[in-house]
TIVO-2410 file (N, C-alpha, C; in nm, 3 decimals):
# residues 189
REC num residu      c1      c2      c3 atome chaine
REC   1      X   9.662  11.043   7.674     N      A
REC   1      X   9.560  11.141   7.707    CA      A
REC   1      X   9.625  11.275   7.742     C      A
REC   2      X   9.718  11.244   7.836     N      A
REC   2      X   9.789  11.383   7.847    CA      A
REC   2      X   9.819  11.500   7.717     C      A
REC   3      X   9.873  11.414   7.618     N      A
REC   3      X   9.947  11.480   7.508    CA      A
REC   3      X   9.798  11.559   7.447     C      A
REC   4      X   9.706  11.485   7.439     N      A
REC   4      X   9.583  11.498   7.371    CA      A
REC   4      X   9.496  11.666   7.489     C      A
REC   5      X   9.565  11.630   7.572     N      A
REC   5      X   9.513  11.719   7.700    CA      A
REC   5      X   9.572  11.868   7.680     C      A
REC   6      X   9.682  11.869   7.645     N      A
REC   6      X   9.772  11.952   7.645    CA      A
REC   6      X   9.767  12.047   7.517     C      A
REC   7      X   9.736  11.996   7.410     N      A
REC   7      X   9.701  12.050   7.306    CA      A
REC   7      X   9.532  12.115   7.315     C      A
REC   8      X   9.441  12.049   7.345     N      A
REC   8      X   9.281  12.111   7.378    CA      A
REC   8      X   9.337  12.203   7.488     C      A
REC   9      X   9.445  12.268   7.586     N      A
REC   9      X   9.432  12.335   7.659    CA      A
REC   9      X   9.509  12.470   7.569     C      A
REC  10      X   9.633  12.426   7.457     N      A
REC  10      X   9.681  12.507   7.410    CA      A
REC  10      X   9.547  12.611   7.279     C      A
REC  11      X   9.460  12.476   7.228     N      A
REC  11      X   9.322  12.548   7.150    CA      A
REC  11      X   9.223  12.627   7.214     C      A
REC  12      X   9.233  12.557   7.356     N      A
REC  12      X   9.130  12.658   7.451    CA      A
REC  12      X   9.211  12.812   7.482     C      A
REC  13      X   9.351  12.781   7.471     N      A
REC  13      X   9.430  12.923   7.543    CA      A
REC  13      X   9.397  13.049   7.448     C      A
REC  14      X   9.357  12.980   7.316     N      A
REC  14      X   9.360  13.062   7.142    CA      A
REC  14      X   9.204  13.095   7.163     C      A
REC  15      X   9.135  13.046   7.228     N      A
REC  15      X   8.998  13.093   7.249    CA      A
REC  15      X   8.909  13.003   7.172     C      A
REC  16      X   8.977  12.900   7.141     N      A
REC  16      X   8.823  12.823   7.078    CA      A
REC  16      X   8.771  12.724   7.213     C      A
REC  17      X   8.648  12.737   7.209     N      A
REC  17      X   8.580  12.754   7.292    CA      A
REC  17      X   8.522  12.576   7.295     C      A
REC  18      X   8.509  12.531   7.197     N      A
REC  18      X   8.493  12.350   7.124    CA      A
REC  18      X   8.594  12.251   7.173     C      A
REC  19      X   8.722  12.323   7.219     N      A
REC  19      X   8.818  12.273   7.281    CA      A
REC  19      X   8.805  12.273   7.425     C      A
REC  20      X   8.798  12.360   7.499     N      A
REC  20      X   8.734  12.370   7.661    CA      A
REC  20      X   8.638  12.257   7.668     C      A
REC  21      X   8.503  12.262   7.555     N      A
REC  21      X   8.418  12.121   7.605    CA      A
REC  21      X   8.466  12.011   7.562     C      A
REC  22      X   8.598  11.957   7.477     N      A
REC  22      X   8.618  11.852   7.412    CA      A
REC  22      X   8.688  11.820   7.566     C      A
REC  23      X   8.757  11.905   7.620     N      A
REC  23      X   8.894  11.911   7.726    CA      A
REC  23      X   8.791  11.847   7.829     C      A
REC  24      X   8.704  11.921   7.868     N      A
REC  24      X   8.635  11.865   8.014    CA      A
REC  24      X   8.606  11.740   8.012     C      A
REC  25      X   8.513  11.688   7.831     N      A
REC  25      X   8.452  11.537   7.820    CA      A
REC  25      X   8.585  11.448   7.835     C      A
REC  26      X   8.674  11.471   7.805     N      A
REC  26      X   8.815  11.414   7.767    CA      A
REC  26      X   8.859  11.368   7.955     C      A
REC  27      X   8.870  11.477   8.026     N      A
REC  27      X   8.892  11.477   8.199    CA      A
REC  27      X   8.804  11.463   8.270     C      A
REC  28      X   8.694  11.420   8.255     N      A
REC  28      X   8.573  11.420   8.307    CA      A
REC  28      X   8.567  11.294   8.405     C      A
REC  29      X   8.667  11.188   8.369     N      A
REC  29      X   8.636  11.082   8.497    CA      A
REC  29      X   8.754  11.139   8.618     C      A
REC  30      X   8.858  11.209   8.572     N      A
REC  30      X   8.962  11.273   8.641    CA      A
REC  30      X   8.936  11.398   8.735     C      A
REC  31      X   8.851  11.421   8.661     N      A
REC  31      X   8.800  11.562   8.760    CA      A
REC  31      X   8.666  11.522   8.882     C      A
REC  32      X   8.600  11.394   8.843     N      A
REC  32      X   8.507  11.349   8.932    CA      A
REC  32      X   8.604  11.276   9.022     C      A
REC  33      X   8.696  11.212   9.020     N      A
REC  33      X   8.852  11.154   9.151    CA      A
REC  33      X   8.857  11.286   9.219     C      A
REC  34      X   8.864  11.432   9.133     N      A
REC  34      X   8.896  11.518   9.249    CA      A
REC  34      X   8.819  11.561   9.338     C      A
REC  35      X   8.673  11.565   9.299     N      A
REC  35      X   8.554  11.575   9.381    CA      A
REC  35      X   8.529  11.474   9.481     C      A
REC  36      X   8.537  11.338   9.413     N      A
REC  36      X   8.534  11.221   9.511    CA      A
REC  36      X   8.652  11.241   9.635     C      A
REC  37      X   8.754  11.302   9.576     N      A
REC  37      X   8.876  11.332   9.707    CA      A
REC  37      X   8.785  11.444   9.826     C      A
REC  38      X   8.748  11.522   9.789     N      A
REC  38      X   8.708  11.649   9.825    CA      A
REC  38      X   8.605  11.545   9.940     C      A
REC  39      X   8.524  11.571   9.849     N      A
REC  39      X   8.401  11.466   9.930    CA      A
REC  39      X   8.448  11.392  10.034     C      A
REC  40      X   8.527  11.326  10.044     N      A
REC  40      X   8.588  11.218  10.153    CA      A
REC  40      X   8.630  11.311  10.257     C      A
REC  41      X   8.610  11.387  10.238     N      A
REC  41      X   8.711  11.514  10.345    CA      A
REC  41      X   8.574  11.590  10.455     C      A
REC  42      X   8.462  11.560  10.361     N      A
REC  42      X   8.336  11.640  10.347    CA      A
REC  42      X   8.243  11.542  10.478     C      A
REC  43      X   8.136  11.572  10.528     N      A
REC  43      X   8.048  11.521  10.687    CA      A
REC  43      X   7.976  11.419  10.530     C      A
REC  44      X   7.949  11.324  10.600     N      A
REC  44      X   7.805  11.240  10.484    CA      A
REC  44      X   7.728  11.298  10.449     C      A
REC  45      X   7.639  11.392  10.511     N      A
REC  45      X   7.519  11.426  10.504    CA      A
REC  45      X   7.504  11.532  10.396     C      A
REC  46      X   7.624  11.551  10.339     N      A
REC  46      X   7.616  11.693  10.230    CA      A
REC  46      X   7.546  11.737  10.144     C      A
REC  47      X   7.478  11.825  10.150     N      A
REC  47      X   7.345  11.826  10.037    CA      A
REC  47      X   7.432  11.817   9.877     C      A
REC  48      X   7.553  11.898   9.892     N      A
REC  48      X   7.606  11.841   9.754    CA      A
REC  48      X   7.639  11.699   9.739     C      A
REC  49      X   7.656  11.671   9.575     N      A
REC  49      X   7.745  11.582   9.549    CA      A
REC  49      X   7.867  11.619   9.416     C      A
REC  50      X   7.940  11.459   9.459     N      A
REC  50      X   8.069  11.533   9.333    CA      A
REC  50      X   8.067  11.506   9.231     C      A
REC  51      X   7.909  11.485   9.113     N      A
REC  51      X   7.891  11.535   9.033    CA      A
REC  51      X   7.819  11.617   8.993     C      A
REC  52      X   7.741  11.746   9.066     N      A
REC  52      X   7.717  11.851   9.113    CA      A
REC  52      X   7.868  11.949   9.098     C      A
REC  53      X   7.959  11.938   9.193     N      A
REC  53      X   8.057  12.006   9.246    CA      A
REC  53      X   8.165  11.997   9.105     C      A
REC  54      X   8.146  11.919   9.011     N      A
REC  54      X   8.202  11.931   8.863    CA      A
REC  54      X   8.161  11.986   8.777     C      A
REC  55      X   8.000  11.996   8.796     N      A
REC  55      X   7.944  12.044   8.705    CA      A
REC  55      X   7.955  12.240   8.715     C      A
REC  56      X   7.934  12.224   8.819     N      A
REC  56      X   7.986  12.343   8.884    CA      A
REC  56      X   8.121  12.430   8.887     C      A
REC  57      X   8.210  12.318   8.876     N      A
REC  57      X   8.342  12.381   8.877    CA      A
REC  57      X   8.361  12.410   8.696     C      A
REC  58      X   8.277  12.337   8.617     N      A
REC  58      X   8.319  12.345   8.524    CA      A
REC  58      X   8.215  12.499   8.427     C      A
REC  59      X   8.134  12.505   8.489     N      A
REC  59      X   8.069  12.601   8.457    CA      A
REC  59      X   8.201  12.744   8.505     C      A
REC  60      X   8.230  12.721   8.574     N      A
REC  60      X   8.358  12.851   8.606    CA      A
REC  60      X   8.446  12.858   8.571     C      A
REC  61      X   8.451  12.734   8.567     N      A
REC  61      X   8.594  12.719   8.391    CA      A
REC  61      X   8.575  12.749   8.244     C      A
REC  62      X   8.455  12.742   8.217     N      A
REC  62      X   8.401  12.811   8.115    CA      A
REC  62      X   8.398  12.911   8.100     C      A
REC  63      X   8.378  13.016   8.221     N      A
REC  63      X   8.414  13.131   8.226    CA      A
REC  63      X   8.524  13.196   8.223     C      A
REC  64      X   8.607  13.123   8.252     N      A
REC  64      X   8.782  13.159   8.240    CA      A
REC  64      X   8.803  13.235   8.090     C      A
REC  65      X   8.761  13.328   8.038     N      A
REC  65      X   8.825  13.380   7.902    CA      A
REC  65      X   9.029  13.376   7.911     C      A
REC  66      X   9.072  13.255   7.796     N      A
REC  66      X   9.213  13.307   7.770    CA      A
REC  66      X   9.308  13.286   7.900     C      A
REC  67      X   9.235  13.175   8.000     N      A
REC  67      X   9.333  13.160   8.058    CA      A
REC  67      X   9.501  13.085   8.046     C      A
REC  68      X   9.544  13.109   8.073     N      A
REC  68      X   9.719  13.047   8.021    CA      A
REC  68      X   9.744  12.942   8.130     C      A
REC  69      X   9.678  12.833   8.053     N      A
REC  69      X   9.695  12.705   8.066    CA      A
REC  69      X   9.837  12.661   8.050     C      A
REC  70      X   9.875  12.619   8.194     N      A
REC  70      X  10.077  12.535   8.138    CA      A
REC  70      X  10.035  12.429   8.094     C      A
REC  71      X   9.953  12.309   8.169     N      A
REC  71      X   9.940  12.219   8.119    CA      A
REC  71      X   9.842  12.103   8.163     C      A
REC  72      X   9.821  11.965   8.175     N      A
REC  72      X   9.684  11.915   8.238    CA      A
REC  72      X   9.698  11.925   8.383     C      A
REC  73      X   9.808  11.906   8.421     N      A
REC  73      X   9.835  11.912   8.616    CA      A
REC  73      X   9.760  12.040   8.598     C      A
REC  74      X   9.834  12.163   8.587     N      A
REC  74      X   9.809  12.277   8.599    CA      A
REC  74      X   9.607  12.300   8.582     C      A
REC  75      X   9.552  12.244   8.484     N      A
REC  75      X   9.426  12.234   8.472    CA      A
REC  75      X   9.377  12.161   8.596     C      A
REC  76      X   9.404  12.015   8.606     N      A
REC  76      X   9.346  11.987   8.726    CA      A
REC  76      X   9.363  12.096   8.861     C      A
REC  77      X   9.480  12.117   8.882     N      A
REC  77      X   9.503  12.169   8.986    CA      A
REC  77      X   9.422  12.320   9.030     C      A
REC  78      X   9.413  12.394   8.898     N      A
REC  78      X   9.305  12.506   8.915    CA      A
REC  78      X   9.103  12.484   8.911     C      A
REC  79      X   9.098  12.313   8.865     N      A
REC  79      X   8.973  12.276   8.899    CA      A
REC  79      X   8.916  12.243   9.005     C      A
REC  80      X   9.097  12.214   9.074     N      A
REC  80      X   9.063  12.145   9.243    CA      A
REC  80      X   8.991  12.283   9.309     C      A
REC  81      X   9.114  12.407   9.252     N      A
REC  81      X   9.023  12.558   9.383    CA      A
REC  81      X   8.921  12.545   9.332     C      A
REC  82      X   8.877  12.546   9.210     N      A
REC  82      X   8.763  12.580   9.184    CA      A
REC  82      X   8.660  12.513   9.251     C      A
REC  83      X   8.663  12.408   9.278     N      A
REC  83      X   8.594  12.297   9.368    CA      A
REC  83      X   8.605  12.317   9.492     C      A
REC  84      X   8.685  12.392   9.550     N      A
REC  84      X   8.735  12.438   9.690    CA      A
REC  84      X   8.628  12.519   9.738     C      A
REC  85      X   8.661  12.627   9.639     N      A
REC  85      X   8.592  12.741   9.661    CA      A
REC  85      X   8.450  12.738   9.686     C      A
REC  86      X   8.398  12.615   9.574     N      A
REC  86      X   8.269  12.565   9.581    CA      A
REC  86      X   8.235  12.547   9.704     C      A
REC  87      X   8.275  12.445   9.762     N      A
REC  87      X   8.253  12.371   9.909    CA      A
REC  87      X   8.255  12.507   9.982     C      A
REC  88      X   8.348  12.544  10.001     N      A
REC  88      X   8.387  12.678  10.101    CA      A
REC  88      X   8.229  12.781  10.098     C      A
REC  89      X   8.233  12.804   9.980     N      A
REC  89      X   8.136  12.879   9.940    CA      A
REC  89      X   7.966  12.794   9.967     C      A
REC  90      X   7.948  12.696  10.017     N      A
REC  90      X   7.861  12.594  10.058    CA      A
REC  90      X   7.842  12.619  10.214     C      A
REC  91      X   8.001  12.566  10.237     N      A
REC  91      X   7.994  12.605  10.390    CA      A
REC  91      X   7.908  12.708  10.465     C      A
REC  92      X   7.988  12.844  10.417     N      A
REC  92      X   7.949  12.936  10.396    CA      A
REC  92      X   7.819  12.951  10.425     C      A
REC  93      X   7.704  12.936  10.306     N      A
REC  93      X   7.602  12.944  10.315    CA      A
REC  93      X   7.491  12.855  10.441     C      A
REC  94      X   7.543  12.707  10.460     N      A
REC  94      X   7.503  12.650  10.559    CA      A
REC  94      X   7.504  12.686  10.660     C      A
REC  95      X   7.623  12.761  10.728     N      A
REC  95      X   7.683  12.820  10.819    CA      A
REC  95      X   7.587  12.918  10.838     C      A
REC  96      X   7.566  13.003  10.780     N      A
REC  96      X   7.481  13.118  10.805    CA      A
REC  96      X   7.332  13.084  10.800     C      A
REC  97      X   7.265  13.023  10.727     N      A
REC  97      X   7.201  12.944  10.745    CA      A
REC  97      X   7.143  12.884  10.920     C      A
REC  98      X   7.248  12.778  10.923     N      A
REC  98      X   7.236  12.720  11.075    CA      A
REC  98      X   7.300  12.763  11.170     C      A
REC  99      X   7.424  12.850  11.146     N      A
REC  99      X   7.476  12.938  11.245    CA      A
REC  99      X   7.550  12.851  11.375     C      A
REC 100      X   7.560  12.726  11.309     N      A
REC 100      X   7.683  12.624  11.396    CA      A
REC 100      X   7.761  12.590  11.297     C      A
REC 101      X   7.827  12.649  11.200     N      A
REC 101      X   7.962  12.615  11.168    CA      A
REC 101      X   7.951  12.438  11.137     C      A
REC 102      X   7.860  12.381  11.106     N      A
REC 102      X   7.834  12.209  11.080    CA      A
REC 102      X   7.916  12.151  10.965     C      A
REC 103      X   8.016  12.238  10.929     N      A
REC 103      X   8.126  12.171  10.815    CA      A
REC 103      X   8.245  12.082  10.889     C      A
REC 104      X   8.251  11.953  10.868     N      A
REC 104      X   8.388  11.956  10.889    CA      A
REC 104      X   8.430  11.866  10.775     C      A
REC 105      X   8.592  11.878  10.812     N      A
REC 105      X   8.664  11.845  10.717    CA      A
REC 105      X   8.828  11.779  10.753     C      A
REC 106      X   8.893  11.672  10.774     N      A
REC 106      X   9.032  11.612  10.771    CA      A
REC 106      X   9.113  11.634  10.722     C      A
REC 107      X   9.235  11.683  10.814     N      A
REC 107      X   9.347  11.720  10.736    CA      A
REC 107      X   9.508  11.632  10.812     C      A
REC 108      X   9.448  11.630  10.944     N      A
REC 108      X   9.573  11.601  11.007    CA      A
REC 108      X   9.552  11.422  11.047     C      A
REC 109      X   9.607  11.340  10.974     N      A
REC 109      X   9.562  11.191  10.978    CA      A
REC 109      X   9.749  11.204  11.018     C      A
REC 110      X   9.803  11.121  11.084     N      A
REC 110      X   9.981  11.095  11.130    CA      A
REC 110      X   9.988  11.160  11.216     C      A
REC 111      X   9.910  11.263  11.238     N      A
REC 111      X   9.968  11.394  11.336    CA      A
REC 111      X   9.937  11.369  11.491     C      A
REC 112      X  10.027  11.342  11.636     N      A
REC 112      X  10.003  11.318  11.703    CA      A
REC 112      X   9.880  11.396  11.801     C      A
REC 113      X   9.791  11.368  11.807     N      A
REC 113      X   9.658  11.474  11.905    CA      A
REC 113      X   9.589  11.537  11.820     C      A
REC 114      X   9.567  11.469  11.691     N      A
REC 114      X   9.514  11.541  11.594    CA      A
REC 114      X   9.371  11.445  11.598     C      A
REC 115      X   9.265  11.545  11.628     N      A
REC 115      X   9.143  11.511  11.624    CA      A
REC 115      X   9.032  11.518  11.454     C      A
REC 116      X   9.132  11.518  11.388     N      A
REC 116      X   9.118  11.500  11.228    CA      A
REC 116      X   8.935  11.554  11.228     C      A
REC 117      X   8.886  11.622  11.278     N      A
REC 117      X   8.762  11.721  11.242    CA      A
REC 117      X   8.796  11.865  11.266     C      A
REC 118      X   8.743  11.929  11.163     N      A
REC 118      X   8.730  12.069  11.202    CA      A
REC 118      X   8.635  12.105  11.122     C      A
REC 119      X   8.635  12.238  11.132     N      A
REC 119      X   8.505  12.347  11.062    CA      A
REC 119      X   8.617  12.406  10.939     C      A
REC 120      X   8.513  12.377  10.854     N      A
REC 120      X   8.547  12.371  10.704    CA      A
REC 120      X   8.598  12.556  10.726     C      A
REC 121      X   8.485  12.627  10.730     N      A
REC 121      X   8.581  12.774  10.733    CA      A
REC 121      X   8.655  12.830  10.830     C      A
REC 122      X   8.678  12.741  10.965     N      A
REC 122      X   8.806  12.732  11.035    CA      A
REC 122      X   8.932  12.721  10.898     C      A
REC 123      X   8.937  12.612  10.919     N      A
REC 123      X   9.022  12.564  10.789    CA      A
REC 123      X   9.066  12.719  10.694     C      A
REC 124      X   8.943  12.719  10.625     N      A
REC 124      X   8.938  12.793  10.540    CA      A
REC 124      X   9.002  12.980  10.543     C      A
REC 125      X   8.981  12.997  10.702     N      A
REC 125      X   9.013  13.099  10.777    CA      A
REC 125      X   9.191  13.125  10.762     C      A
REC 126      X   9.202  12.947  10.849     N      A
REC 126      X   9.350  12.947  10.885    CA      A
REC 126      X   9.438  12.968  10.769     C      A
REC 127      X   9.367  12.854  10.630     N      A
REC 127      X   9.435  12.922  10.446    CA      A
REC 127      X   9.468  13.021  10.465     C      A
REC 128      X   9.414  13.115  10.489     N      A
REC 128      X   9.389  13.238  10.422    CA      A
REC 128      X   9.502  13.306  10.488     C      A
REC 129      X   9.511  13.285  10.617     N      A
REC 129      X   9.610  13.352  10.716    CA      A
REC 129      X   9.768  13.310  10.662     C      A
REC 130      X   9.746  13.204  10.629     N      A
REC 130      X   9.909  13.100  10.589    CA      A
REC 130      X   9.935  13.173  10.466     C      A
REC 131      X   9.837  13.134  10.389     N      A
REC 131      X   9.846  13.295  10.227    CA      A
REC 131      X   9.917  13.386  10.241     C      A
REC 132      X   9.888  13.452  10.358     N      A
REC 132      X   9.937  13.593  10.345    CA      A
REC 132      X  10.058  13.601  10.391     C      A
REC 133      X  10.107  13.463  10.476     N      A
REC 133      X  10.240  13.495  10.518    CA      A
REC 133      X  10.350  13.421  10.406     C      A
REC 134      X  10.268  13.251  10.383     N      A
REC 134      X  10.398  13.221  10.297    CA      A
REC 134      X  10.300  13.101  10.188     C      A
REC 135      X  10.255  13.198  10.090     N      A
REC 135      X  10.174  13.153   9.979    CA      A
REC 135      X  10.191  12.999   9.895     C      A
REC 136      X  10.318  12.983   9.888     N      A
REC 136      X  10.414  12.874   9.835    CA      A
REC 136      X  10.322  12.820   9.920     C      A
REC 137      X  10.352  12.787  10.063     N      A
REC 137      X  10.294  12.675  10.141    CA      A
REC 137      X  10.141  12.650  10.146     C      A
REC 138      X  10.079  12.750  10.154     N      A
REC 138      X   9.933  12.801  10.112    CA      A
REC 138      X   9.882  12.676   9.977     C      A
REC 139      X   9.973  12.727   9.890     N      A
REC 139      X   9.927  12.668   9.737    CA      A
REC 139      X   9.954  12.515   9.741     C      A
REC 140      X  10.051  12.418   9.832     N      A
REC 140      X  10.080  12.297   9.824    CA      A
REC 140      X  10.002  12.232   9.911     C      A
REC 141      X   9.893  12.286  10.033     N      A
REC 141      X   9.794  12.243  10.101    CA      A
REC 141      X   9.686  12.267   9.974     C      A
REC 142      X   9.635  12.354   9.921     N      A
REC 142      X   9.571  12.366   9.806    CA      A
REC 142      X   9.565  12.237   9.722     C      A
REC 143      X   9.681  12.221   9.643     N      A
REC 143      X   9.683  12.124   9.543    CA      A
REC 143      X   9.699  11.998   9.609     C      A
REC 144      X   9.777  12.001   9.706     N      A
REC 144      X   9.769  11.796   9.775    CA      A
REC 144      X   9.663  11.791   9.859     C      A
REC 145      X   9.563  11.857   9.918     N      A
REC 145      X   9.465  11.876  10.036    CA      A
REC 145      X   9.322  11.857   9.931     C      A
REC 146      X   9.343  11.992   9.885     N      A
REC 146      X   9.185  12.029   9.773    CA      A
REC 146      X   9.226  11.915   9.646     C      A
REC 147      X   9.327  11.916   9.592     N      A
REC 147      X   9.337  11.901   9.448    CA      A
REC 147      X   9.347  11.716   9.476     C      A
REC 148      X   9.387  11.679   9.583     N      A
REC 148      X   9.442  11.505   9.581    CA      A
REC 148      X   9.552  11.528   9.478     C      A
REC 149      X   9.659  11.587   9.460     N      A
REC 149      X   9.781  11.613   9.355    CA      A
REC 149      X   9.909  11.530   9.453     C      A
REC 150      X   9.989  11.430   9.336     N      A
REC 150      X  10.089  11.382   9.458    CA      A
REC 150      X  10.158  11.504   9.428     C      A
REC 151      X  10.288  11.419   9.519     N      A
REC 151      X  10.431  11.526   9.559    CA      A
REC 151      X  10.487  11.577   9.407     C      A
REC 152      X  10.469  11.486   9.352     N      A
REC 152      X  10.520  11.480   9.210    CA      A
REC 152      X  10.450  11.591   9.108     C      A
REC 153      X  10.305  11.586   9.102     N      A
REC 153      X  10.224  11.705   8.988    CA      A
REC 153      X  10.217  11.814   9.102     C      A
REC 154      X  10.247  11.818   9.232     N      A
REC 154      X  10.256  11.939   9.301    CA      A
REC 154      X  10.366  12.018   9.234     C      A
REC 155      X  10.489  11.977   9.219     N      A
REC 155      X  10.555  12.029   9.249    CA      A
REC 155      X  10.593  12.047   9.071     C      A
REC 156      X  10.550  11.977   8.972     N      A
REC 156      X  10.492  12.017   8.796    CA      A
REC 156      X  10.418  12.126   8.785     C      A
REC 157      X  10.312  12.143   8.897     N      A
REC 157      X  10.186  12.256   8.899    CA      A
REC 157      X  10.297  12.405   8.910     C      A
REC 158      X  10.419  12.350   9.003     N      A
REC 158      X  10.443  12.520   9.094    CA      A
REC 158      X  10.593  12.548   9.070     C      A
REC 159      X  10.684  12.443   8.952     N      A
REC 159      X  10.752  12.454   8.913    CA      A
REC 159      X  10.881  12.470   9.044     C      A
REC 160      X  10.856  12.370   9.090     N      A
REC 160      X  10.978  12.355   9.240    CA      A
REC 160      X  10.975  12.173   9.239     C      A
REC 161      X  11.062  12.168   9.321     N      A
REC 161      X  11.128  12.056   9.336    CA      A
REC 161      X  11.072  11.963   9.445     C      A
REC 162      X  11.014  11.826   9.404     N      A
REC 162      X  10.961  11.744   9.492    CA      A
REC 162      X  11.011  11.717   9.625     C      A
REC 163      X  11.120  11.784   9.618     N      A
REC 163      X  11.162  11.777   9.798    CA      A
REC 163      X  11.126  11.916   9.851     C      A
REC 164      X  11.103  12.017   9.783     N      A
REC 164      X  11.092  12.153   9.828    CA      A
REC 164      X  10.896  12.123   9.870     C      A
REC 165      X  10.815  12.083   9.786     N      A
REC 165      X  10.652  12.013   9.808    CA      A
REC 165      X  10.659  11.959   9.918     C      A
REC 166      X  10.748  11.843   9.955     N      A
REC 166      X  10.731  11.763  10.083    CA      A
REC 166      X  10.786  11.883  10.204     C      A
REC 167      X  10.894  11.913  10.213     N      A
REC 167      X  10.862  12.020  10.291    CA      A
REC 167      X  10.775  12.125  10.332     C      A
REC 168      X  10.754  12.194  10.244     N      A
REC 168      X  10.604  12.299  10.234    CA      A
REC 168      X  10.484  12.222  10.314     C      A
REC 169      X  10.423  12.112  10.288     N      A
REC 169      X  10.346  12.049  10.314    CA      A
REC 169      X  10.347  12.007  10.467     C      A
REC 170      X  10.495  11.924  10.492     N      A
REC 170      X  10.508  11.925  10.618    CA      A
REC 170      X  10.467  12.028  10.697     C      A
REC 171      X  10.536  12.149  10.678     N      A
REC 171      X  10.558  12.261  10.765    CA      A
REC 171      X  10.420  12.335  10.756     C      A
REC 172      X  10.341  12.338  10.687     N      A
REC 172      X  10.214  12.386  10.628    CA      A
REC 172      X  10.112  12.289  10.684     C      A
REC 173      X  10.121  12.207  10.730     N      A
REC 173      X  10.013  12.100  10.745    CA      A
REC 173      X  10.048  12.149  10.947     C      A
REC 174      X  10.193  12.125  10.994     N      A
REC 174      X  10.214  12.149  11.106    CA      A
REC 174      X  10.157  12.299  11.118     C      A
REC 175      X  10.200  12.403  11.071     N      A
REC 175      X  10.170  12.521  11.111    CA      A
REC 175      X  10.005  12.514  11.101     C      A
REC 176      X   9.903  12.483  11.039     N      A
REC 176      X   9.761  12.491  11.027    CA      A
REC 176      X   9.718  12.407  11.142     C      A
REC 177      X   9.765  12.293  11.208     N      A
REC 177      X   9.763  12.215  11.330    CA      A
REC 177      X   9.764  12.301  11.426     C      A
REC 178      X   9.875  12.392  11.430     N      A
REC 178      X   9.868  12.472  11.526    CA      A
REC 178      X   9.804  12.603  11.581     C      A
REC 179      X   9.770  12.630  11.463     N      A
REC 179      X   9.651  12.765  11.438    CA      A
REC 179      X   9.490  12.709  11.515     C      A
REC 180      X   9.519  12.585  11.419     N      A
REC 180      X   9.366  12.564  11.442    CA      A
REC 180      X   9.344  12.501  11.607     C      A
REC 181      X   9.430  12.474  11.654     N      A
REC 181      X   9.429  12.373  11.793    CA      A
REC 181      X   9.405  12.529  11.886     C      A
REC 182      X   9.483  12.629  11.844     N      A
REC 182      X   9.543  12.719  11.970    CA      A
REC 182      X   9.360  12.832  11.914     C      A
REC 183      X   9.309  12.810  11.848     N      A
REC 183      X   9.163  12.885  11.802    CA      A
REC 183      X   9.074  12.807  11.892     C      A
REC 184      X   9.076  12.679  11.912     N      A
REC 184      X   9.006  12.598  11.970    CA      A
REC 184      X   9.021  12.587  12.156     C      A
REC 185      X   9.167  12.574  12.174     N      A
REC 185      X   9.210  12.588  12.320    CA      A
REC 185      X   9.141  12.769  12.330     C      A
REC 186      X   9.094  12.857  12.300     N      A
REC 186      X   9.108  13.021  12.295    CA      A
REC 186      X   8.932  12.981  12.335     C      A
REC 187      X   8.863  12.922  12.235     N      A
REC 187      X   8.737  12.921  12.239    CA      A
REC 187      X   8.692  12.808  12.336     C      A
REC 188      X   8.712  12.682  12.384     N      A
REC 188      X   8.694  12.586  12.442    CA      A
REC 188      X   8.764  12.603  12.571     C      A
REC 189      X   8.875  12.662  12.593     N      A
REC 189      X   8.927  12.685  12.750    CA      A
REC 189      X   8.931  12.769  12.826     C      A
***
């Protein structure tokens, strides 16, 4: 499937457009694992679901004119933001909406005092902050967090070395622990 993957991404890169929908029907139980990941992360009660949140992501992939596809990791891995963004962009709206922040979402499961809930655009906040300082690490919470990508297509997606992923991640998973705890001790103490 891969090989078969890789070529519909090289016909989609040329702009035929028959290839993008052959590509999605082709990944289509693969890209609902990444939603189902997402989802697990997600409160029960979510008015979405994750075949909604595909259908969706894939409608914005459609829109992608000529993007330069490396390869199927690389595809999954830009369907995961796209799915990110979705949720985020959900949040978002709920949020304002109900105006209690009612997203949460798990990130820190091993981590000692880690109360594994938070507010989805907490989270989403703290990304953004880690982005700007050290993006690398940013992008490997991205793809193993959003995307469910192991150590292994992380580090295929970003062209670095599976020990350089496990680090990033470490230190990226610790540093967002600590953002988000010391936002919480600021507001709660």
């Amino acid at each position: 499937m891969t090989g078969e993957a890789t070529q519909l991404l090289q016909a989609w890169r040329g702009g035929d457009t028959a290839a993008r929908d052959r590509l999605v029907s082709l990944l289509y139980a693969e890209l609902h694992s990444v939603a189902d990941r997402q989802f697990n992360q997600e409160r029960r009660d979510h008015t979405l679901q994750p075949t909604a949140l595909v259908n969706e992501a894939y409608q914005r992939l459609a829109a992608l004119d000529r993007m330069q596809w490396q390869d199927h990791a690389h595809f999954i891995g830009v369907a995961a933001k796209l799915m990110r963004e979705i949720l985020i962009d959900h949040a978002r709206r709920r949020s304002a909406a109900k105006r209690d922040g009612g997203e949460r979402v798990t990130l820190f499961t091993n981590l000692p005092a880690a109360d594994n809930a938070l507010d989805a655009l907490e989270l989403e906040n703290a990304l953004q902050r880690l982005e700007a300082i050290a993006p690398e690490k940013a992008r490997v919470v991205e793809l193993r967090f959003y995307g469910g990508l192991s150590i292994e297509a992380t580090a295929e997606v970003m062209g670095i070395s599976p020990a350089t992923v496990k680090r990033h991640w470490h230190t990226a998973r610790l540093w967002l622990f600590d953002v988000l705890n010391a936002a919480h001790v600021s507001v709660d103490g």
